[in-house]
PLY file of the C-alpha trace (Angstrom):
ply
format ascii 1.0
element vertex 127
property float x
property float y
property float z
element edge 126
property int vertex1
property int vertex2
end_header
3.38 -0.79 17.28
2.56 -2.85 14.04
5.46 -2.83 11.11
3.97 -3.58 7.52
5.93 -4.53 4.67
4.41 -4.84 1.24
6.19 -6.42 -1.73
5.16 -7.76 -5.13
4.06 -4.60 -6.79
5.35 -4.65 -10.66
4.97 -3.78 -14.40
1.85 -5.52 -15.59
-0.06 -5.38 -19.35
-3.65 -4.41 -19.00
-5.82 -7.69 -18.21
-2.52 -8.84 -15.85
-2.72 -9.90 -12.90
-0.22 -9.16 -9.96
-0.80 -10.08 -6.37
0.47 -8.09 -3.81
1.98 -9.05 0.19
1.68 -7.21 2.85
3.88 -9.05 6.44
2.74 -7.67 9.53
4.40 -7.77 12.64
5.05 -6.22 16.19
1.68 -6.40 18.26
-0.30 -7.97 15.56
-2.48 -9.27 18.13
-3.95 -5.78 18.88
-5.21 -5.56 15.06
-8.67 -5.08 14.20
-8.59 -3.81 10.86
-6.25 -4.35 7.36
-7.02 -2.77 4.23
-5.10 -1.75 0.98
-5.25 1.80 -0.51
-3.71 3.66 -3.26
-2.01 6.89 -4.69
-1.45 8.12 -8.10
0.69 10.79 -8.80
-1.64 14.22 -8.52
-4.35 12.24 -6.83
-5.72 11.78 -2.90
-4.82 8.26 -1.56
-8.15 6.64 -2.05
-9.73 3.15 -0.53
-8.94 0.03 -2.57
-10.24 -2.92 0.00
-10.55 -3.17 3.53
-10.97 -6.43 5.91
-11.71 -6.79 9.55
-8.96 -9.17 11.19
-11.31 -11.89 11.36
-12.29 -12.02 7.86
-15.72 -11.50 9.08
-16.15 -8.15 7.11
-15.01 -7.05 4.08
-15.55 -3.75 1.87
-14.64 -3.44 -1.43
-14.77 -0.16 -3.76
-16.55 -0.34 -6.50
-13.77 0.40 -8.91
-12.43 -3.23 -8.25
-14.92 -5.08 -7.24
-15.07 -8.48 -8.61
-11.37 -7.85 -9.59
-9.67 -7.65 -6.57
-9.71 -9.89 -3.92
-8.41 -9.69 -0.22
-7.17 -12.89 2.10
-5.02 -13.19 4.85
-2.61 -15.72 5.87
-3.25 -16.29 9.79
0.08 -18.33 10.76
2.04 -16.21 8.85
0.10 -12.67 9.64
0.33 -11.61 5.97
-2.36 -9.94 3.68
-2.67 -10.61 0.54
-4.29 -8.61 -2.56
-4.51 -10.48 -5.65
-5.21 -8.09 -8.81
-6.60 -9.79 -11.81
-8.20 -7.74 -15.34
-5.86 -5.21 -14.32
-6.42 -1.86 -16.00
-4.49 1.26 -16.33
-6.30 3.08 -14.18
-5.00 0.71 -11.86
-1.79 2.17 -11.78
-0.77 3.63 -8.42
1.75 3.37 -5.63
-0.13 0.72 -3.05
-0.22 0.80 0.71
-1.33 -1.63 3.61
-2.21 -0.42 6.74
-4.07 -1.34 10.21
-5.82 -0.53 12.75
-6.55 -1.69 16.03
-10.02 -0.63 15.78
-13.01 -1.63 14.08
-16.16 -0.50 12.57
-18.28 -0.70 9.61
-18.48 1.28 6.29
-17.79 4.26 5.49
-16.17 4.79 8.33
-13.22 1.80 8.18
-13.14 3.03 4.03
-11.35 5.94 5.49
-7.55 6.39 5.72
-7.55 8.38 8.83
-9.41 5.66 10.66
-5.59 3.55 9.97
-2.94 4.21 12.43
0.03 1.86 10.69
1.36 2.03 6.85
3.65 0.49 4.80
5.93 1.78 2.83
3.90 1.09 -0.29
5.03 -0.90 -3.32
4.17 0.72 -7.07
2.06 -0.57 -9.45
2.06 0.26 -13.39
-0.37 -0.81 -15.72
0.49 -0.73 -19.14
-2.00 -0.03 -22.02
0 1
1 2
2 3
3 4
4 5
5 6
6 7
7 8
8 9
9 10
10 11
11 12
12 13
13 14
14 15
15 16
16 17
17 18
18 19
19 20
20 21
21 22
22 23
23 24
24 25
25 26
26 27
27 28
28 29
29 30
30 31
31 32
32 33
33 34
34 35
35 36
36 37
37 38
38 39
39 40
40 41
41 42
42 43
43 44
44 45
45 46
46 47
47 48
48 49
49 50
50 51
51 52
52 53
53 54
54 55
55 56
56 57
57 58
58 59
59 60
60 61
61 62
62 63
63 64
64 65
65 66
66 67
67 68
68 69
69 70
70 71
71 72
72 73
73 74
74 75
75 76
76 77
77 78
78 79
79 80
80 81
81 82
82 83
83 84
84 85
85 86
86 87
87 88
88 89
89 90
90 91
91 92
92 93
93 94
94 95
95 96
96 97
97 98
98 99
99 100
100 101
101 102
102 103
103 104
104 105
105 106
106 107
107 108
108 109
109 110
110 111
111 112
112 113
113 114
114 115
115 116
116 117
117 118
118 119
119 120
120 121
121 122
122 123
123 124
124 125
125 126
């Protein structure tokens, strides 16, 4: 099993910046796979960023790209998502999850391919 805890979700103005944490722990060592993802109220979760636990490979959706950016801390098995030109659209409750496999896109853009989630931390973007 593989607990994730995110943290750092907020009220931001558009062009903000938050970052977001996500601590992993439990059998981290079978990881392949961290990404971030994202609700909004009425809306399917949808694919934000996704990372193989290497930092070999890394998929971004388009909607953030050159926005967002992804990193992990390796001693202290956290991902991070920093947010910056933040936008209302933005605004969502934000999850981390893993897996413990890998693969390339679309499949690893998929939130059935992840087998652990957070609890998810909310983000608001005001206009």
């Amino acid at each position: 099993q593989v607990q994730l805890v995110e943290s750092g979700g907020g009220l931001v103005q558009a062009g903000g910046s938050l970052r977001l944490s996500c601590a992993a722990s439990g059998r981290t060592f079978s990881t392949s796979g961290v990404g971030w993802f994202r609700q909004a109220p009425g809306k399917e979760r949808e694919f934000v960023v996704v990372m193989s636990w290497n930092g070999d490979n890394t998929y971004y959706a388009d909607s953030v790209k050159g926005r967002f950016t992804i990193s992990r801390d390796y001693d202290e098995n956290t991902v991070y998502l920093q947010m910056n030109s933040l936008k209302p659209e933005d605004t969502a409750l934000y999850y981390c999850a893993a897996t413990s496999r890998w693969n390339t896109s679309p499949v690893v853009t998929k939130s059935s391919w992840y087998t652990y989630w957070g609890q998810g931390t909310q983000v608001t973007v005001s206009s």
